[in-house]
Backbone bond lengths (Angstrom), bond angles and torsions (degrees), N, CA, C in turn:
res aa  C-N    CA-C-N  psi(-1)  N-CA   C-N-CA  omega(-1)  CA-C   N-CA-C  phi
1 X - - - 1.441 - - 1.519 108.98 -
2 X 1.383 108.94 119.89 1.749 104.05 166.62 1.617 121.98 -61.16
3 X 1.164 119.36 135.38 1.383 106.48 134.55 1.162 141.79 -101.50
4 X 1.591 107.70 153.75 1.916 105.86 -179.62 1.114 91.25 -128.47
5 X 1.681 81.25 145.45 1.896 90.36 174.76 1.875 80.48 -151.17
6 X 1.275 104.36 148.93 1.268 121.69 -173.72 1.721 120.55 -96.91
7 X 1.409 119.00 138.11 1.698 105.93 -175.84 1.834 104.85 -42.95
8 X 1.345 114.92 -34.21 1.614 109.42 -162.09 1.138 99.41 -68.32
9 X 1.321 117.80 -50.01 1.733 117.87 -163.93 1.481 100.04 -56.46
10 X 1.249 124.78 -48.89 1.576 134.03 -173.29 0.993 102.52 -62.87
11 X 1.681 145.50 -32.18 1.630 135.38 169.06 1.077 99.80 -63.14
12 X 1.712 128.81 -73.78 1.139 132.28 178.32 1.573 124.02 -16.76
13 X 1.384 143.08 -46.77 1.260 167.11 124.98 1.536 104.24 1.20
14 X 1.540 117.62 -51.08 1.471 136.75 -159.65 1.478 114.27 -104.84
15 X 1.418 107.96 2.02 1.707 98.83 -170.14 1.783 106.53 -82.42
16 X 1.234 80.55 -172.23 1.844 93.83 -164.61 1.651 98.06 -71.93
17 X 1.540 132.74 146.76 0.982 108.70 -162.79 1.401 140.90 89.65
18 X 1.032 99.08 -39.59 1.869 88.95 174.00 1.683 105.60 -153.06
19 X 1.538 120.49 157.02 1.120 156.10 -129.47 1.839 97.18 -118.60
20 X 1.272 106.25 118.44 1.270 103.32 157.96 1.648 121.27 -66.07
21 X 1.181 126.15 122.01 1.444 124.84 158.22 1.941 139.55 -45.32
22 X 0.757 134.25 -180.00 1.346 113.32 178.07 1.848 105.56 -101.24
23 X 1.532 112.09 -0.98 1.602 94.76 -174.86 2.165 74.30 -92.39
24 X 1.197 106.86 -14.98 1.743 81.49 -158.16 1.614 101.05 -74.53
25 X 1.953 121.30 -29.76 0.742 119.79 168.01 1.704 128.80 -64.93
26 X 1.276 108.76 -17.46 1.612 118.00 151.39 1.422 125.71 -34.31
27 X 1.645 80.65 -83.03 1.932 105.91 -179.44 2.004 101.63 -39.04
28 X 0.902 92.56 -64.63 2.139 101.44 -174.34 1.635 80.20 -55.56
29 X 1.131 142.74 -87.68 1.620 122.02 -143.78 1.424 112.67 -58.14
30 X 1.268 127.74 -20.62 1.317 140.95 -169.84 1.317 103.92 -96.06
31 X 1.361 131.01 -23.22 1.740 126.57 160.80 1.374 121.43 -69.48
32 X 1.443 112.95 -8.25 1.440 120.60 -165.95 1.558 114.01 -79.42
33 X 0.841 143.55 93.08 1.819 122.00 172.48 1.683 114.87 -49.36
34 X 1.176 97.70 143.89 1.075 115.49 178.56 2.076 117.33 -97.05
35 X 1.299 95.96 141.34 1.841 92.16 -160.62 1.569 98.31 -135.15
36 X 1.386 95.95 132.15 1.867 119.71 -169.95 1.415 71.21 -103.13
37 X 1.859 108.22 159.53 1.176 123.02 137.40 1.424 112.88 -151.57
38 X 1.491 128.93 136.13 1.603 129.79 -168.62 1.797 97.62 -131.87
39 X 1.495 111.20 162.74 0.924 118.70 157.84 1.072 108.38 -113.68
40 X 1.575 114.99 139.96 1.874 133.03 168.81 0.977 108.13 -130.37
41 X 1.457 105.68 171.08 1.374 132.87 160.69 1.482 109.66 -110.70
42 X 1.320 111.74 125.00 2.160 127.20 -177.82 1.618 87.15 -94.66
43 X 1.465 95.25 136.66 1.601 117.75 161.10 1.384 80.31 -99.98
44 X 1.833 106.52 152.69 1.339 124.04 -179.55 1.628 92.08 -79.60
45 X 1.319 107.57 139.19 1.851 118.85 175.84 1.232 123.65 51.13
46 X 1.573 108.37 24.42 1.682 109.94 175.80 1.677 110.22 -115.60
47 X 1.079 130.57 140.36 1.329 139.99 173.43 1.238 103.28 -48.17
48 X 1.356 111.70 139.33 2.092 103.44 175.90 1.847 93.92 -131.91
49 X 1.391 144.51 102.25 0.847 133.66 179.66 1.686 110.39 -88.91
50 X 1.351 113.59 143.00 1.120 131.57 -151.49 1.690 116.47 -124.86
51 X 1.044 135.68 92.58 1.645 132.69 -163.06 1.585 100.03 -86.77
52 X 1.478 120.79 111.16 1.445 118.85 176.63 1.775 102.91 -88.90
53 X 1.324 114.79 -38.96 1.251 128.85 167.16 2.269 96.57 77.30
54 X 1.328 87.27 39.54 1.870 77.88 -177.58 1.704 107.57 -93.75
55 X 1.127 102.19 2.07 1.926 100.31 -176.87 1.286 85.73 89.25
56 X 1.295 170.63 -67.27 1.653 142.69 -102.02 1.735 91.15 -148.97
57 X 1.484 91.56 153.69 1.420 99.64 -171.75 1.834 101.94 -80.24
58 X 1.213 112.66 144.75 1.045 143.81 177.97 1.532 108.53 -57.43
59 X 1.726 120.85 118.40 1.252 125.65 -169.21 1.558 108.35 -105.29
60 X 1.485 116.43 -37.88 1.613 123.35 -157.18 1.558 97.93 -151.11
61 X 1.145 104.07 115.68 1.553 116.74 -162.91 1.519 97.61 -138.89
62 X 2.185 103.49 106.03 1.774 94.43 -169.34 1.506 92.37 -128.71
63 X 1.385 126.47 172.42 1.535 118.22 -178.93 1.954 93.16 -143.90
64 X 1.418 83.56 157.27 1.903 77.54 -174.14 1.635 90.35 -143.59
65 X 1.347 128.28 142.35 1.416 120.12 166.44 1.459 107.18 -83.93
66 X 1.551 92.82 -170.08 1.387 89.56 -156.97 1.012 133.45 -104.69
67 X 1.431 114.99 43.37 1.911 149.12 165.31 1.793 99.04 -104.77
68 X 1.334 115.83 -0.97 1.561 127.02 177.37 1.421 105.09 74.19
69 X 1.342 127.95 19.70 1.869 130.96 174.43 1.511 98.12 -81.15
70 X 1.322 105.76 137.67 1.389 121.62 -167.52 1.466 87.18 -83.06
71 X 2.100 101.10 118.56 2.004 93.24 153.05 1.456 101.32 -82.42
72 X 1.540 93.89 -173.16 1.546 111.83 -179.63 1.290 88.10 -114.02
73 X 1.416 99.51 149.24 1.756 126.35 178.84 1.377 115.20 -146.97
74 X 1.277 113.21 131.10 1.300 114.07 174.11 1.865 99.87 -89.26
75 X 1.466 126.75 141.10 1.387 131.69 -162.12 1.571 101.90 -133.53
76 X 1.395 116.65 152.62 1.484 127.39 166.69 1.340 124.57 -149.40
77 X 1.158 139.96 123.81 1.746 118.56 153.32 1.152 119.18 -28.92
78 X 1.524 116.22 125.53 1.595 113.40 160.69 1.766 104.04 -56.32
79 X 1.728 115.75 129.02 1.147 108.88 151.03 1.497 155.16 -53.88
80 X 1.250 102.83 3.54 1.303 121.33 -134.99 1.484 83.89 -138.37
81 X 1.436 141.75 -31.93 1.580 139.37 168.83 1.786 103.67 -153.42
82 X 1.346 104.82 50.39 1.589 99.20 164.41 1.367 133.23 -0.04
83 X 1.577 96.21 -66.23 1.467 121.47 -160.12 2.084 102.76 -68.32
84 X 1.239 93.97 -22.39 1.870 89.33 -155.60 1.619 92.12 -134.13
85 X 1.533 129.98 16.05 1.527 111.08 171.78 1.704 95.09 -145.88
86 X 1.432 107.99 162.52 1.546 97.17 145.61 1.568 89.61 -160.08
87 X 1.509 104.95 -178.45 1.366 122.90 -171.18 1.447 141.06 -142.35
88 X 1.465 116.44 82.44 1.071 133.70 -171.81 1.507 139.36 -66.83
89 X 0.926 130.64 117.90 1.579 141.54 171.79 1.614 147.38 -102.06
90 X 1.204 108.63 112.79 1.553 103.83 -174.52 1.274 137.89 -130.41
91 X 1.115 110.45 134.72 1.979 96.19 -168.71 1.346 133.04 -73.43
92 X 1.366 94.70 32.88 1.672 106.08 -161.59 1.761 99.97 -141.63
93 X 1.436 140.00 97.40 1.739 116.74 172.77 1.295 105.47 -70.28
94 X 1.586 76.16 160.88 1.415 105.15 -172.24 1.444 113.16 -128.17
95 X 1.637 128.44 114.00 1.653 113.36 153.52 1.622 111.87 -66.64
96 X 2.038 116.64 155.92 1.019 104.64 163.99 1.441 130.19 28.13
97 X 1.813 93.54 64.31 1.676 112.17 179.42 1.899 79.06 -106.02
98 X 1.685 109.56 132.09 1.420 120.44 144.28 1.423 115.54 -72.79
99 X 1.468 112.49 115.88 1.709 110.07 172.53 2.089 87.91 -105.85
100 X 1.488 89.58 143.80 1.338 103.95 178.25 1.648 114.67 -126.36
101 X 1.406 110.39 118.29 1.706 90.93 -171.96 1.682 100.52 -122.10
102 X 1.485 98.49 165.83 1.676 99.59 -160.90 1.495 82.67 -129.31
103 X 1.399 117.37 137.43 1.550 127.46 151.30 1.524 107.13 -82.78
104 X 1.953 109.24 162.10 1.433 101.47 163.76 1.174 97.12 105.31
């Protein structure tokens, strides 16, 4: 299930005067994505599976070498633990490639 919570509602929460609650402080921690980041090394055309271990399946999965130029990667959920792996591939190796993944 998503949640939405809106920038206003989240000021609202913060004004002078009154107290955020603990479901409101919920809703705001639960809008947040959560962000793995590892350094690897890509064998050209080999699967590299990757354990972020954040609970939630993996939305935006980018890798940059290490002058920060975005490679290209083809990306997937591991089938086998969605929520806590995925598995990336590229036709190009890489030393000290940062892969960065975003839940959410």
């Amino acid at each position: 299930m998503a949640v939405v919570i809106k920038r206003s509602d989240v000021i609202s929460y913060f004004q002078s005067g009154s107290a955020p609650n603990q479901a409101q402080f919920t809703a705001l921690i639960d809008a947040f994505p959560m962000v793995y980041a590892e350094t690897v090394s890509i064998v050209a055309d080999v699967d590299l599976e990757i354990t972020h271990g954040i609970g939630e399946n993996a939305r935006i999965v980018q890798a940059t070498d290490s002058d920060g130029i975005s490679i290209e990667i083809n990306w997937r959920r591991d089938p086998l633990d969605p929520t806590n792996k995925v598995i990336i591939n590229s036709a190009k190796a890489y030393s000290n490639a940062e892969i960065t993944i975003l839940t959410k």
